[in-house]
C-alpha positions as CSV (number, residue, x, y, z in Angstrom):
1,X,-43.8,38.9,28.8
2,X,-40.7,37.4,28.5
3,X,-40.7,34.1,27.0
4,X,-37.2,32.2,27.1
5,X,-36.5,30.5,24.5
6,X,-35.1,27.3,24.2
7,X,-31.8,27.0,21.9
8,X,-30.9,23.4,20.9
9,X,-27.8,22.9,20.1
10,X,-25.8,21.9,16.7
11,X,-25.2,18.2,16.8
12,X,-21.7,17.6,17.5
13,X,-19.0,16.6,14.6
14,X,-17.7,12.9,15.6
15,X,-14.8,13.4,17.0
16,X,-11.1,12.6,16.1
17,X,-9.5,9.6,17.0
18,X,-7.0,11.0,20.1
19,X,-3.2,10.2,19.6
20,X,-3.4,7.0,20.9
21,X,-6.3,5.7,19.4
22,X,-6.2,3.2,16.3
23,X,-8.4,3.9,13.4
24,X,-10.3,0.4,12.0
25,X,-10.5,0.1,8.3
26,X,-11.5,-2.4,5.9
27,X,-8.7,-4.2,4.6
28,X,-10.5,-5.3,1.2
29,X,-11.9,-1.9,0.7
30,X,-8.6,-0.2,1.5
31,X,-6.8,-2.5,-0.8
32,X,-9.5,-1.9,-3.9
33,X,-9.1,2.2,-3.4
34,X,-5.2,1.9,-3.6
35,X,-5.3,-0.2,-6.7
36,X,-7.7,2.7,-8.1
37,X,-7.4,5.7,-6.3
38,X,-4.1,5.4,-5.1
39,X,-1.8,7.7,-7.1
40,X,-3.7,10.7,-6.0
41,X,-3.6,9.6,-2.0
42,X,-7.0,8.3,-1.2
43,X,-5.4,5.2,1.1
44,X,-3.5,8.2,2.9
45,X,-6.5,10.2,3.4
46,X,-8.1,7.0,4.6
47,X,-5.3,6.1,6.9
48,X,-5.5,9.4,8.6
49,X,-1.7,10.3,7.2
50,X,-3.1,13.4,5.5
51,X,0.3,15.3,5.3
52,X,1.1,11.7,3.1
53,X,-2.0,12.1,1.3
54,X,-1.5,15.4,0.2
55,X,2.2,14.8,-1.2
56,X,0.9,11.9,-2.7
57,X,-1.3,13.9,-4.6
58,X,1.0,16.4,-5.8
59,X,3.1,14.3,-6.7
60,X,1.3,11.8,-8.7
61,X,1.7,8.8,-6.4
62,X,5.4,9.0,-6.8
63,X,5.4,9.3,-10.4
64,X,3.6,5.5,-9.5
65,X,6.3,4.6,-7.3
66,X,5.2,5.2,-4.5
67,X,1.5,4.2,-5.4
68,X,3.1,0.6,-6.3
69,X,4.8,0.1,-2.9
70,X,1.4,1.2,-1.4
71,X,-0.2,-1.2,-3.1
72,X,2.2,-3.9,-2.4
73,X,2.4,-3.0,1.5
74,X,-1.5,-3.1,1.7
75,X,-2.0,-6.3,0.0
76,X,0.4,-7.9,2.6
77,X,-1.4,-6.1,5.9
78,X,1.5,-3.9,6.6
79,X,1.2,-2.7,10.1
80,X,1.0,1.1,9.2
81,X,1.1,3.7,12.5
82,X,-2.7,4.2,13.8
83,X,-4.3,1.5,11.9
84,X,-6.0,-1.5,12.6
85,X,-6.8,-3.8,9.6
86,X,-10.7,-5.3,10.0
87,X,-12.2,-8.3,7.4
């Protein structure tokens, strides 16, 4: 008696946007986690620059350098590599 069972399988993780691919984020919502969240690299993380992200957090957001320009190049819709800036 050998019953076979049937295995389902784990759902799949969604997958990562290939090279090529642009990844569509809020512009407003981007804008309002820079201003708060933004000298400890949460745009980065949300841009998909994680390397960025990760400096950006050691580092303090530039000593608040860097987190100014951020701010300053989101709020005009910088064209950043792999982004696509929705309403």
């Amino acid at each position: 008696m050998a019953d076979e069972e049937k295995k389902e399988a784990a759902p799949a993780a969604a997958p990562a946007p290939a090279a090529g691919e642009t990844k569509k984020l809020n512009w407003v919502l981007t804008l309002i986690l820079s201003i708060l969240l933004g000298q400890i690299g949460v745009d980065r993380f949300m841009m998909g620059q994680i390397g960025l992200g990760i400096l950006k957090l050691l580092t303090a957001g530039g000593c608040g350098i860097w987190w100014i320009v951020d701010v300053i190049l989101i709020a005009m819709k910088k064209d950043f590599p792999g982004v696509e800036w929705v309403e």
